[in-house]
C-alpha positions as CSV (number, residue, x, y, z in Angstrom):
1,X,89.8,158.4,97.8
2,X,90.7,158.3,93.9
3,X,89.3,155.3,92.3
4,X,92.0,153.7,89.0
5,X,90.3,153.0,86.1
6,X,89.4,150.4,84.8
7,X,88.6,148.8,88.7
8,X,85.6,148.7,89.7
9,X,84.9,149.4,93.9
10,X,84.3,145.6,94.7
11,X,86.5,143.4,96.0
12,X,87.8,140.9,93.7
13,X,87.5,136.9,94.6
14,X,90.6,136.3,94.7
15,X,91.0,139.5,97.4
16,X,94.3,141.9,98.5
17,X,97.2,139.9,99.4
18,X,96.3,140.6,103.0
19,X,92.6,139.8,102.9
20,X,91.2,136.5,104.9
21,X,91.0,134.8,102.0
22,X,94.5,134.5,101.0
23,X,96.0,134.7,104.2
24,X,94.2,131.1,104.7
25,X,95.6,130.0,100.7
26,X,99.2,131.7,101.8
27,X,99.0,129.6,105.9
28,X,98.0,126.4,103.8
29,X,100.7,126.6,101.3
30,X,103.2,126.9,104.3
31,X,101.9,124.3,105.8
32,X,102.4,122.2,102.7
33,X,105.7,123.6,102.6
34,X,107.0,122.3,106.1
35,X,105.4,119.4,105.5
36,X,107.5,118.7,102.4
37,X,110.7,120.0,104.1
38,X,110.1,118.0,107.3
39,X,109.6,114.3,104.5
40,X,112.6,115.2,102.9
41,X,114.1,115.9,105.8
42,X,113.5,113.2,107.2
43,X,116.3,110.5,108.6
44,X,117.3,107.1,106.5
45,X,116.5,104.2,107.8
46,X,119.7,102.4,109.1
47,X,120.0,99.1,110.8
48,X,122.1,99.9,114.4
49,X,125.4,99.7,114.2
50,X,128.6,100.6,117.1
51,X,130.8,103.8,116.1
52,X,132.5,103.0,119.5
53,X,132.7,99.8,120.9
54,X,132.8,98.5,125.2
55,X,136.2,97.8,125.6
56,X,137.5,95.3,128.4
57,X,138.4,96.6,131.9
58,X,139.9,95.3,134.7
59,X,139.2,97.1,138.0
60,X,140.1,96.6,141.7
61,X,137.0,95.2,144.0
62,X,135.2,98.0,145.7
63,X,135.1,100.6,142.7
64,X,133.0,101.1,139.8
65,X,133.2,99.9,136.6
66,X,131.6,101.7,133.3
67,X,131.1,100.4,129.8
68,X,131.0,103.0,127.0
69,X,129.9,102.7,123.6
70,X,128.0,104.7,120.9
71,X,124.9,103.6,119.1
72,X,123.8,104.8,115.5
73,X,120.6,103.4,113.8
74,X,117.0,104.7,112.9
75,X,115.0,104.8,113.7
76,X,115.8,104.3,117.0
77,X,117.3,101.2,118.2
78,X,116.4,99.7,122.2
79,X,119.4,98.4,123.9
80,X,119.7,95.8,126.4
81,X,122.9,94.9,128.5
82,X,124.0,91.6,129.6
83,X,125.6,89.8,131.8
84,X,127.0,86.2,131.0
85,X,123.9,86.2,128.2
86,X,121.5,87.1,131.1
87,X,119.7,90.6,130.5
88,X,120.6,93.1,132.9
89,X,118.2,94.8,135.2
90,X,118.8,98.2,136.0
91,X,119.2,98.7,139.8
92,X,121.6,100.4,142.4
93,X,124.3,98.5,141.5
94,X,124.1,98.4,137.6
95,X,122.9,102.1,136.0
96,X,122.0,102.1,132.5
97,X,122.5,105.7,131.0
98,X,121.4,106.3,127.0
99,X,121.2,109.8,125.5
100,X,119.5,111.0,122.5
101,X,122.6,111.1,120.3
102,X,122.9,107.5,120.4
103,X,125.8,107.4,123.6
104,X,125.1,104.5,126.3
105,X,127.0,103.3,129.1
106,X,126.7,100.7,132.0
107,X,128.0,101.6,134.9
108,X,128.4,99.2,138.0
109,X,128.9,100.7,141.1
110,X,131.0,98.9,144.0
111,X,132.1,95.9,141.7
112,X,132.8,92.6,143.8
113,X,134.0,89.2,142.2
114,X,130.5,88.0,141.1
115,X,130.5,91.1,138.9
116,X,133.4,89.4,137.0
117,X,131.8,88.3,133.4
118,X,131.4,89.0,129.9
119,X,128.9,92.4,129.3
120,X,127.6,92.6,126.0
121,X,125.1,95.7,124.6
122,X,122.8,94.9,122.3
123,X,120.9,97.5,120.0
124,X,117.8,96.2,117.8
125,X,115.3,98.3,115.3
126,X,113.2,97.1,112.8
127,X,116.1,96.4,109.9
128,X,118.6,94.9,112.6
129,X,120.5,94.0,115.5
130,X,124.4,94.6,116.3
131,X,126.1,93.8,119.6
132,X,129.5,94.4,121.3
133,X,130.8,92.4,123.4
134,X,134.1,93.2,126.1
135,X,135.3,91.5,129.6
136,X,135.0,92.8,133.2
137,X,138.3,91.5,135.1
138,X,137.5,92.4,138.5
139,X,140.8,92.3,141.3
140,X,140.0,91.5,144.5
141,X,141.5,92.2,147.9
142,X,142.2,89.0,148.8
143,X,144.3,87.9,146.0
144,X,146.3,90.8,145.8
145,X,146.5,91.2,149.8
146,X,147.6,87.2,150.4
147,X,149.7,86.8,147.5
148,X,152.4,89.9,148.4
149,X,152.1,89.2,152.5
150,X,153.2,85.3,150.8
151,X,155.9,86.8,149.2
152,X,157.3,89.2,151.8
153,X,157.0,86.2,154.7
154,X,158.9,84.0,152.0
155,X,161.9,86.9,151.5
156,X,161.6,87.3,155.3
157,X,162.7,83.4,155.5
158,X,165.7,83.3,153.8
């Protein structure tokens, strides 16, 4: 092996780029590194605001009903639906979907006339709160079914 002058045989401190030594300096430095890319990075902080609304719906008794809306905010925001002002629990008959890009919907499966109200989402995070508010008109059976046999019996009469 020939030997360059002017080097002596012994390591150096600070080592060959792939000695132990460096190859902790070198993983700390990437470490540093992500760690400054992942701060800057890192999200604003945005109250929650709607980029799409719940719109009203009108639906015949029996079917389902589903409110959609997106949700932007961070970090973060809970949502809660309600009913009339009264929170909704999630259950068979009301499902409460919410993805990670901020899309939510209510859906309400086999609507009856007590499902009739006002829905409203609400999304809350540290800097804010933003609703949306739309109506559930929900046709039943009965009015539909009585008032055309009404008419028919009256065009029958005359």
């Amino acid at each position: 092996m020939a030997m360059i002058s002017g080097l002596s045989g012994r390591k150096s401190s600070t080592g060959s780029p792939t000695s132990p030594l460096n190859a902790e300096k070198l993983e700390s430095e990437d470490v540093s590194q992500a760690f400054l890319e992942a701060v800057a990075e890192e999200k604003p902080h945005v109250k929650p605001y709607f980029s799409k609304t719940i719109r009203d719906l009108e639906v015949v008794e029996g079917s389902a009903a589903r409110f959609d809306c997106k949700i932007e905010g961070y970090p973060d925001p809970e949502v809660v639906w309600f009913k009339d002002d009264q929170s909704i629990r999630e259950s068979r008959h009301f499902q409460i979907d919410y993805d990670e890009d901020g899309n939510c919907s209510l859906i309400i499966s086999d609507v009856c006339g007590d499902d009739d109200a006002k829905y409203t989402c609400k999304a809350v995070n540290s800097l804010g709160e933003a609703t949306c508010t739309a109506e559930l008109i929900v046709e039943t059976m009965e009015e539909g079914g009585e008032g055309e046999g009404e008419e028919e019996e009256e065009e029958e009469e005359e």
